[in-house]
C-alpha positions as CSV (number, residue, x, y, z in Angstrom):
1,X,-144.7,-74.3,-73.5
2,X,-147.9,-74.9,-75.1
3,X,-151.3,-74.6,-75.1
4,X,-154.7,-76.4,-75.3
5,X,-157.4,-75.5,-77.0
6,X,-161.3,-76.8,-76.0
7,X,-163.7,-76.6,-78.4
8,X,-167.4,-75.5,-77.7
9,X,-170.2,-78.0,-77.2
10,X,-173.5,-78.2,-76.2
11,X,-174.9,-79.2,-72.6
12,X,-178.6,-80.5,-73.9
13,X,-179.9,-82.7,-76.3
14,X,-181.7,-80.0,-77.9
15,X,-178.7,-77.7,-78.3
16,X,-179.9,-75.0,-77.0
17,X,-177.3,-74.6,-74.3
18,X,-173.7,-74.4,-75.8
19,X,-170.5,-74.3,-73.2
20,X,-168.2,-72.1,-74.8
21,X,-164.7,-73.1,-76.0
22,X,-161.4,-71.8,-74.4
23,X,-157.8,-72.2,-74.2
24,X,-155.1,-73.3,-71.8
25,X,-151.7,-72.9,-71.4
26,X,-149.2,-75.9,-70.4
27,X,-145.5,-75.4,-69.6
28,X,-142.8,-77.3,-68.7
29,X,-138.7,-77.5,-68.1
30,X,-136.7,-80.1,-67.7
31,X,-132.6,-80.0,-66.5
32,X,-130.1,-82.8,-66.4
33,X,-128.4,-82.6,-63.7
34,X,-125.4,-84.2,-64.7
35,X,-124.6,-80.7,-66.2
36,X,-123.5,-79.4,-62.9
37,X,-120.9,-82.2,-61.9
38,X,-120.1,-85.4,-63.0
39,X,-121.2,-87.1,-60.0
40,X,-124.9,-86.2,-60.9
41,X,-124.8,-88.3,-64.4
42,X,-127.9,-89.9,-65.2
43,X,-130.1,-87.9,-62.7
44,X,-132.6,-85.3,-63.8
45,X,-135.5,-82.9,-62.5
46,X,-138.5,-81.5,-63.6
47,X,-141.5,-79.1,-63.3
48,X,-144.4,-78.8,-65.2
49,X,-147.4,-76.5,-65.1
50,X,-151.1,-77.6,-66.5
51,X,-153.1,-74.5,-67.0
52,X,-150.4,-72.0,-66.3
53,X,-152.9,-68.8,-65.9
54,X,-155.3,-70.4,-64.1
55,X,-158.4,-69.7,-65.8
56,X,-161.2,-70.8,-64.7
57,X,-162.8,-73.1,-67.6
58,X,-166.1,-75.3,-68.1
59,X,-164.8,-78.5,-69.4
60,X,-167.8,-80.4,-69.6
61,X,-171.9,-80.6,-69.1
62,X,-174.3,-83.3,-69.2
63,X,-176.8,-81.5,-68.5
64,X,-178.0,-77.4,-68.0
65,X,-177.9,-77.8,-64.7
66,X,-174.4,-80.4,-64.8
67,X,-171.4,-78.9,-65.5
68,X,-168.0,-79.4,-64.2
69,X,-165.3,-77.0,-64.4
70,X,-162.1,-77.4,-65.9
71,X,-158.7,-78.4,-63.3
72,X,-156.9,-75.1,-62.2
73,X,-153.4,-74.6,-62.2
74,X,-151.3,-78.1,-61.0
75,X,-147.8,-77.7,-60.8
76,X,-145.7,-80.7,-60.7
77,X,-142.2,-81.7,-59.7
78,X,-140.7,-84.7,-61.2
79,X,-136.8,-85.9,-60.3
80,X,-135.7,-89.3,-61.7
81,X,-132.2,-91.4,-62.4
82,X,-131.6,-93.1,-65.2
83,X,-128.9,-96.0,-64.6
C-alpha cells in the first residue's frame, strides 16, 4: 500500500487561480500460486488498486476554465507464468 501525493499548482499565467494539492491511495497484492500445489510453480496473480478511496481529484488545468480531473478508482487483475 501506498500513496500519492499531488502538489498544488496554478491554472493561469497570472497565478491567480491555484488547483489545490491532494493525495491518493495505491494498493496492491500479489500471491504465487505455486504455494497452493506444486503443479502451480511458476504461475502467479495479482490485483492492484490506483486511487483506492476514490476521491475525486483535479489533476491538472491549462487554463480557468480547463481542468481535467484526476482517474478514479481502477482496479486491475494481473495473472502471469514464469517458465
Amino acid at each position: 500500500m501506498g500513496g500519492r501525493h499531488i502538489g498544488s499548482t496554478y491554472a493561469d499565467g497570472a497565478n491567480t487561480l491555484k488547483v489545490p494539492s491532494s493525495f491518493v491511495v495505491d494498493a496492491a497484492l500479489r500471491y504465487d500460486l505455486g504455494q497452493l500445489t506444486p503443479q502451480l510453480e511458476g504461475a502467479r496473480i495479482g490485483v492492484s488498486v490506483s486511487n483506492l478511496t476514490d476521491k475525486r481529484h483535479t489533476s491538472s488545468c491549462v487554463s480557468a476554465v480547463n481542468c481535467y480531473f484526476g482517474a478514479g478508482r481502477v482496479v486491475t487483475v494481473q495473472m502471469d507464468h514464469r517458465w
